[in-house]
N, C-alpha and C positions, 0 to 999 in steps of 0.2 A: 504494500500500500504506500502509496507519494504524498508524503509530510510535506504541506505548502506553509512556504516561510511566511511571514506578516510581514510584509513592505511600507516602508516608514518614508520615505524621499518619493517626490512627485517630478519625473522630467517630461517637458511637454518639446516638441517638433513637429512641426509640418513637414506633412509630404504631396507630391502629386497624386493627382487621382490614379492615375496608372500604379506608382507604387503605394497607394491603401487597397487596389483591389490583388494585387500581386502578396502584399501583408496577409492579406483578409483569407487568399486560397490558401495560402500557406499553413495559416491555420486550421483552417476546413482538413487539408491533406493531411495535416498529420495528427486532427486531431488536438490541439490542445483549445484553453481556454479565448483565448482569445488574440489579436496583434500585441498585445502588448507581451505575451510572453515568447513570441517571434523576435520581437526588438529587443528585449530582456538577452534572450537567446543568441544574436546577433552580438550587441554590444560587449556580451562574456566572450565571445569569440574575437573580438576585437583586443580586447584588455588582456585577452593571454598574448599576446604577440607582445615582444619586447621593442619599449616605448623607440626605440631608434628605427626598429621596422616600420612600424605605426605612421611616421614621420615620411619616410620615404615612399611606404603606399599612401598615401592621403594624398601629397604632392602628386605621386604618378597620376592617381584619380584627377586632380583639379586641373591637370592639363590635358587629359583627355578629354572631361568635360569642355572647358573651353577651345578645343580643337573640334568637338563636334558640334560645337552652337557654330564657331566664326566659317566650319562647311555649311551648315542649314543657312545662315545667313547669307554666303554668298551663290549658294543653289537656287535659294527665295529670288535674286535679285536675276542671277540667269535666264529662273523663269520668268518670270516678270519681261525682260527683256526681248526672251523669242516670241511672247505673247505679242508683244507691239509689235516684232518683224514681221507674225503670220497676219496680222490684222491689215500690216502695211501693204502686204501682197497679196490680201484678199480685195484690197480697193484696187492694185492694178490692172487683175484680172476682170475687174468690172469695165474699168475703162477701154 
């Protein structure tokens, strides 16, 4: 039988909807109480890595992240871009 400890500290974070519902199956899959013992579970597996590792993945993370926003943004504007070439060439073909 699994003895649940009483939790005394409150940490709150937002996430995106994509990862609450990604939290949400996780739980469903494995069965336990709810997200919060997913992030519980997450964060323990974070804190065992020695703080130097810790350090150098977070940085790997935050520049991948920002390497895949400044490609969305400049994908956004490419399209953007062939949008007015097809529109331009659709008035040619009228004329």
């Amino acid at each position: 039988m699994t003895v649940f400890q009483r939790k005394s500290r409150l940490v709150s974070f937002r996430v995106s909807e994509e990862e609450y519902e990604c939290l949400r199956r996780t739980a469903a899959i494995h069965g336990v109480r709810g997200i919060s013992d997913v992030a519980r579970f997450a964060v323990r597996k974070v804190l065992a890595i020695p703080l130097e590792e810790q350090n150098g993945l977070m940085n790997q993370d935050w520049h991948v992240e920002e390497s895949v926003a400044k490609l969305t943004q400049n994908l956004e504007q490419v399209t953007h871009r062939m949008d007015e070439i097809v529109q331009r060439l659709d008035l040619l073909k009228i004329d």
